[in-house]
C-alpha positions as CSV (number, residue, x, y, z in Angstrom):
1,X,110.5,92.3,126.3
2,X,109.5,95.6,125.2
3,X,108.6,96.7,121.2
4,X,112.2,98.7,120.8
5,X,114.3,95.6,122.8
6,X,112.6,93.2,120.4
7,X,114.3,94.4,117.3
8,X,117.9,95.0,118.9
9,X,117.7,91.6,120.3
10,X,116.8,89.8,117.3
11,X,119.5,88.7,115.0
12,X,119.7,90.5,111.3
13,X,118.0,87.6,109.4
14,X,115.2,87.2,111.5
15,X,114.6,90.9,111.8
16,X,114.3,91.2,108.1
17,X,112.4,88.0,108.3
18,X,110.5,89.6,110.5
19,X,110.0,92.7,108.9
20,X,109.0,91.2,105.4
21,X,106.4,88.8,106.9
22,X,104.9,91.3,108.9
23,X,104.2,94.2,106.7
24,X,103.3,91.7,103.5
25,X,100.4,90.2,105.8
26,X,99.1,93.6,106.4
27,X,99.5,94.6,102.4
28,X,97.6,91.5,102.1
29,X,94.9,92.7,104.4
30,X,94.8,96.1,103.2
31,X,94.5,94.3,99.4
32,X,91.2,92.6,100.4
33,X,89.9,96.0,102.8
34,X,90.7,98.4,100.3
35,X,88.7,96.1,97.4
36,X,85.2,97.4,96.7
37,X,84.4,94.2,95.3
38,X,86.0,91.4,97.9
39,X,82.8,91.4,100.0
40,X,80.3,92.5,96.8
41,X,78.4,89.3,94.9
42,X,78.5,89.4,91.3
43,X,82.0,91.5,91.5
44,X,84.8,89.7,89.9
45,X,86.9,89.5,93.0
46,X,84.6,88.4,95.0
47,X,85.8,86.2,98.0
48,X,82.2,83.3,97.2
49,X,83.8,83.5,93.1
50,X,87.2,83.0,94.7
51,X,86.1,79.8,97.0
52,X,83.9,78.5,94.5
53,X,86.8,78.3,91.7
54,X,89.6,76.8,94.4
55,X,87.1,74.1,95.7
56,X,87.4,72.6,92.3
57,X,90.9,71.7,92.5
58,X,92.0,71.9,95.7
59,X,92.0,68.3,97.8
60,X,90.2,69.9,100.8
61,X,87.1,71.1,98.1
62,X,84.7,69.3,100.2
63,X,85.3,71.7,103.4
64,X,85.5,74.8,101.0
65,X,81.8,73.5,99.8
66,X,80.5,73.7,103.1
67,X,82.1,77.2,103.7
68,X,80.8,79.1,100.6
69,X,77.6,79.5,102.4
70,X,79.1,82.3,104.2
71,X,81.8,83.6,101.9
72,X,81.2,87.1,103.7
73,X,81.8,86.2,106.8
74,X,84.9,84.2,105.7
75,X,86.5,87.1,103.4
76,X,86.3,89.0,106.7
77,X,87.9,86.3,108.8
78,X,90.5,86.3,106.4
79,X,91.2,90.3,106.1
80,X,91.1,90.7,109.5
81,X,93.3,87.6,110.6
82,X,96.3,88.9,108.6
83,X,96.0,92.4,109.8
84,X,95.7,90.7,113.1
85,X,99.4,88.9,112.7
86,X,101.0,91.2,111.0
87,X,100.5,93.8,113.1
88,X,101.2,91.2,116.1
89,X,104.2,90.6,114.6
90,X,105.9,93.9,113.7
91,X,104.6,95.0,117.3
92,X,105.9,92.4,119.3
93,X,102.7,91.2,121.0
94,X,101.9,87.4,121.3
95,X,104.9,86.6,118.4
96,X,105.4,82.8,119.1
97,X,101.4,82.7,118.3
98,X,101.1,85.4,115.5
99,X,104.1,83.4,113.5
100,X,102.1,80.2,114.4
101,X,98.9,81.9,113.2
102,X,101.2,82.9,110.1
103,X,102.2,79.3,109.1
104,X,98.7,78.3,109.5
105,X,97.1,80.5,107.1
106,X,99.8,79.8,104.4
107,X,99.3,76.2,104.8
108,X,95.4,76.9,104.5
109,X,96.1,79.2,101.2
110,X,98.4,76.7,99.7
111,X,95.7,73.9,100.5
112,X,92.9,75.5,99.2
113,X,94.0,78.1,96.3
114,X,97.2,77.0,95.0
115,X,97.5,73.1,95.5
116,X,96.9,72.9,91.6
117,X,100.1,75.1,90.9
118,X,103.1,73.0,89.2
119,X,105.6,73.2,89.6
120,X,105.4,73.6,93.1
121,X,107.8,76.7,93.4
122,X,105.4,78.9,91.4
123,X,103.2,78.9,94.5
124,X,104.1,81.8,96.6
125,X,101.9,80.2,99.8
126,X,104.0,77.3,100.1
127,X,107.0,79.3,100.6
128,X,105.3,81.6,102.8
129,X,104.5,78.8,104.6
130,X,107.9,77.5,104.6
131,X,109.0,81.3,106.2
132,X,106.8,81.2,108.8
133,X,107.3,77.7,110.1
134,X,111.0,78.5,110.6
135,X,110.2,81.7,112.4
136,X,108.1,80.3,114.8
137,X,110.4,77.2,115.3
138,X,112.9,80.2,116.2
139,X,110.6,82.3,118.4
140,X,109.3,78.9,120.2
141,X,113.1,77.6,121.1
142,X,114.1,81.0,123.0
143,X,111.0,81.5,124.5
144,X,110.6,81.5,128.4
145,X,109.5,78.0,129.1
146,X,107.3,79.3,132.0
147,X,103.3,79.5,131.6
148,X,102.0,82.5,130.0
149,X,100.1,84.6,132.9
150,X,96.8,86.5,131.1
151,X,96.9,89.2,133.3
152,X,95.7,92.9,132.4
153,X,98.4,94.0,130.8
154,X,98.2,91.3,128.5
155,X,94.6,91.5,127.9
156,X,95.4,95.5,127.0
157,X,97.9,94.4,124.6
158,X,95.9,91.6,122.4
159,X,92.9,94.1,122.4
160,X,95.1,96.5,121.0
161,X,95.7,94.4,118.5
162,X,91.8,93.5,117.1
163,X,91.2,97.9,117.7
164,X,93.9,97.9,114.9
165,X,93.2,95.2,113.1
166,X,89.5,96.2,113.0
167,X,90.1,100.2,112.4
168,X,92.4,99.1,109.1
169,X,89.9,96.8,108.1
170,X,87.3,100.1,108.1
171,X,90.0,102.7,106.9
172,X,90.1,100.5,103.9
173,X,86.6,100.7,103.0
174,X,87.3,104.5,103.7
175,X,90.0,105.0,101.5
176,X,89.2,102.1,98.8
177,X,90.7,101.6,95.3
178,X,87.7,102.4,93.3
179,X,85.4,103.5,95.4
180,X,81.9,102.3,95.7
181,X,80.8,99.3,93.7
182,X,77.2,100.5,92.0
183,X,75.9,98.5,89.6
184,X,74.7,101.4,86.4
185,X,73.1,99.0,84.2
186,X,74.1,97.2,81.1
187,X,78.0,98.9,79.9
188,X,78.5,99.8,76.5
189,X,81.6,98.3,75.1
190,X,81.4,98.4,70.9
191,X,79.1,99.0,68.7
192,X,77.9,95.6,66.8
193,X,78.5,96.7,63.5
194,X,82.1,97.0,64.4
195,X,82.6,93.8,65.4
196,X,82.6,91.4,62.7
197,X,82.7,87.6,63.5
198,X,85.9,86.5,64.4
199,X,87.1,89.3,65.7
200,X,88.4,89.7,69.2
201,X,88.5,93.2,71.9
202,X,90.2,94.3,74.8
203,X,88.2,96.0,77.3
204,X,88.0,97.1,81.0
205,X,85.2,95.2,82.9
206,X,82.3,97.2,84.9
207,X,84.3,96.0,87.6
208,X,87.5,98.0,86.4
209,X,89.6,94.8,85.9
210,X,90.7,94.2,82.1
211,X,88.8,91.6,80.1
212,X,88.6,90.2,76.6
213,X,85.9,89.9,74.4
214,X,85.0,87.6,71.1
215,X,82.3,87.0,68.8
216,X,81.6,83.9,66.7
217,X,79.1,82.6,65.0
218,X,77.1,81.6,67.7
219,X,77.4,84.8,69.9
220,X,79.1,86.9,71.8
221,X,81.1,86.0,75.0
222,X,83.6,87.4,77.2
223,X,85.5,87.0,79.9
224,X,88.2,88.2,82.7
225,X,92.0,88.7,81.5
226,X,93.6,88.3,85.0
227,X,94.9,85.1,84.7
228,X,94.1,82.9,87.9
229,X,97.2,81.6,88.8
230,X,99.1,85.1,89.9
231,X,96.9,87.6,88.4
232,X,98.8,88.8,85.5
233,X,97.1,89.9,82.3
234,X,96.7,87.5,79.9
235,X,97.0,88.0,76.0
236,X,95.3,86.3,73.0
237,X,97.6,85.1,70.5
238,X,96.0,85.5,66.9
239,X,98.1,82.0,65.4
240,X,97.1,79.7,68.7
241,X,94.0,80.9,69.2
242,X,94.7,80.9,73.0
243,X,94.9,83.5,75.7
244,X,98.3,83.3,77.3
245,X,99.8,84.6,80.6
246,X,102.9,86.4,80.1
247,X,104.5,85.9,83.5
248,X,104.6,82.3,84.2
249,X,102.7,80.3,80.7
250,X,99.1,79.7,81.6
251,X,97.5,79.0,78.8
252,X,93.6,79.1,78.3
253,X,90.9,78.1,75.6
254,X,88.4,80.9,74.8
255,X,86.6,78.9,72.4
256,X,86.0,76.3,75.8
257,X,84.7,78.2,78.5
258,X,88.3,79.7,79.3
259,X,89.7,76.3,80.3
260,X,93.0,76.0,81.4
261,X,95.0,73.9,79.1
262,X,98.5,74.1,79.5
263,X,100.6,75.5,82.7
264,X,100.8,76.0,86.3
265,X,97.5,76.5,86.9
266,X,93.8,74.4,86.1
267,X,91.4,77.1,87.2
268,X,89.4,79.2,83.8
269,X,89.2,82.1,83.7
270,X,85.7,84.0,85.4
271,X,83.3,84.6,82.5
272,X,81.3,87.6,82.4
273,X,77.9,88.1,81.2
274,X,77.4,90.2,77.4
275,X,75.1,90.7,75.3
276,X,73.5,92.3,71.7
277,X,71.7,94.8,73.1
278,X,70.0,97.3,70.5
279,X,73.3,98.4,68.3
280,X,75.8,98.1,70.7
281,X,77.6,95.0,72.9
282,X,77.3,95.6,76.1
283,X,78.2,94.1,79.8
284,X,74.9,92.8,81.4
C-alpha cells in the first residue's frame, strides 16, 4: 500500500490517531535535538541528571544504574528512536513495527520516569502507552498474514527512514533553541548587600531555565524552578514556606534539599551550585 492509499484507507479515528502519534514523537525528538544541553554534562537537562533522578523511584532503578554509564549514547538512542517512529508512522513504512516500537518506548518512559506519578492519570506515558498499544493491535489484525519479504525495495525504504531520522537529529543541533552551551564562568545574579537573610529571588539559570534562589543563615542555595513532574514553573509561597507547582500541586521543601513532599511526584528539584563571591551572588 502506497503513502497516499494509506490515509484514504484508514478509517477517521485511526487517521487522527495516526496523525497525533506520529508528529508528537517527532516534536518529542526535535525537543531533545534542538536542546543544547540534552547531551552537555553539568546542563540542567541533561539526559545522565535525567536517569540519575528517575532511577530513584522508578522499580526498574537497578537497570537505569547500569545505563547511566553511557547517558550519551542513550539520550541519542532515545532522540533518534522517536524520530525514527514517527516519521515511520506518518510515512507509512514498517507501521505494524513503528506503532510496536511506539508502545514500547511509552511503556519504558512510564517505567522509568513517571512510575512515581499519582494518580496514575497525571502520567502522560501511560496513556501514550495505552494509544499505541490499540493502534498496533489495529494495524496487526488487518495486516497480510503472509511473511514479510526484505527485498530492495524495502531495504530503500527503512534506510530512508534512519537518513531522516539522522538528518533531523543534526538540523536540530543546527537550528537549536539557545544555541551553543559555553560555560562563561561564575553568573552574577544579586549583589549580597541586597539580599538580606530570609529573603528569597527569582532568576534565570546560566542554563536559561528559571530558578529560585534563598539565603539563610547558614548560606546561600538555589535551585531549578521547573518542577519535575511536567515541567511547569514552580512558585514559593511566602505563608508555607514551600515551592509549589501551579499546574498539577507538587509541592517541594527548599529548606530540605528541594524534597518533594506533597503531590504527584517524589523527584526534588535539581540543585544548582552558588556562591558569595566578592560582593555579588553568583552561579558557580
Amino acid at each position: 500500500m502506497n503513502l497516499q492509499a494509506s490515509w484514504r484507507n484508514q478509517l477517521l479515528p485511526l487517521r487522527l490517531m495516526r496523525l497525533w502519534l506520529g508528529a508528537t514523537w517527532i516534536y518529542a525528538g526535535w525537543d531533545k535535538a534542538s536542546d543544547p544541553g540534552f547531551l552537555t554534562s553539568g546542563s540542567t537537562t541533561f539526559i545522565g541528571s535525567q536517569l540519575s533522578s528517575y532511577a530513584q523511584t522508578s522499580p526498574l532503578g537497578f537497570l537505569l544504574d547500569q545505563i547511566l554509564i553511557y547517558p550519551t549514547q542513550v539520550g541519542l538512542f532515545v532522540m533518534i528512536s522517536e524520530f525514527a517512529i514517527g516519521f515511520a508512522t506518518l510515512l507509512w513504512i514498517a507501521p505494524t513495527w513503528a506503532a510496536f516500537g511506539g508502545f514500547s518506548m511509552s511503556m519504558g518512559l512510564w517505567l522509568f520516569s513517571s512510575w512515581s506519578v499519582q494518580p496514575y492519570f497525571l502520567a502522560s506515558n501511560s496513556a501514550y502507552a495505552v494509544l499505541w498499544l490499540v493502534y498496533f493491535l489495529f494495524l496487526y489484525g488487518a495486516r497480510s498474514k503472509r511473511a514479510i519479504a526484505f527485498n530492495r525495495r524495502g531495504f530503500i525504504r527503512l534506510s530512508s527512514i534512519a537518513a531522516l531520522a539522522t538528518g533531523a537529529a543534526v538540523l536540530g543541533k543546527v537550528f537549536s533553541r539557545n544555541g551553543a552551551v559555553i560555560d562563561l564562568g561564575p553568573q552574577n545574579i544579586v549583589k549580597e548587600a541586597e539580599f538580606a537573610i530570609g529573603a528569597n529571588q527569582t532568576f534565570t539559570s546560566k542554563a536559561g531555565t528559571p530558578a529560585v534562589l534563598f539565603r539563610t543563615k547558614s548560606g546561600v542555595f538555589a535551585y531549578s524552578a521547573v518542577c519535575t513532574h511536567q515541567g511547569c514553573t514552580v512558585q514559593f509561597n511566602s505563608a508555607s514556606k514551600n515551592l509549589q507547582c501551579p499546574c498539577h500541586g507538587a509541592v517541594f521543601d527548599p529548606f530540605a534539599d528541594a524534597k518533594a513532599i506533597a503531590g504527584p511526584v517524589d523527584i526534588p528539584l535539581p540543585k544548582i551550585k552558588v556562591a558569595i563571591s566578592g560582593t555579588w551572588i553568583v552561579e558557580s
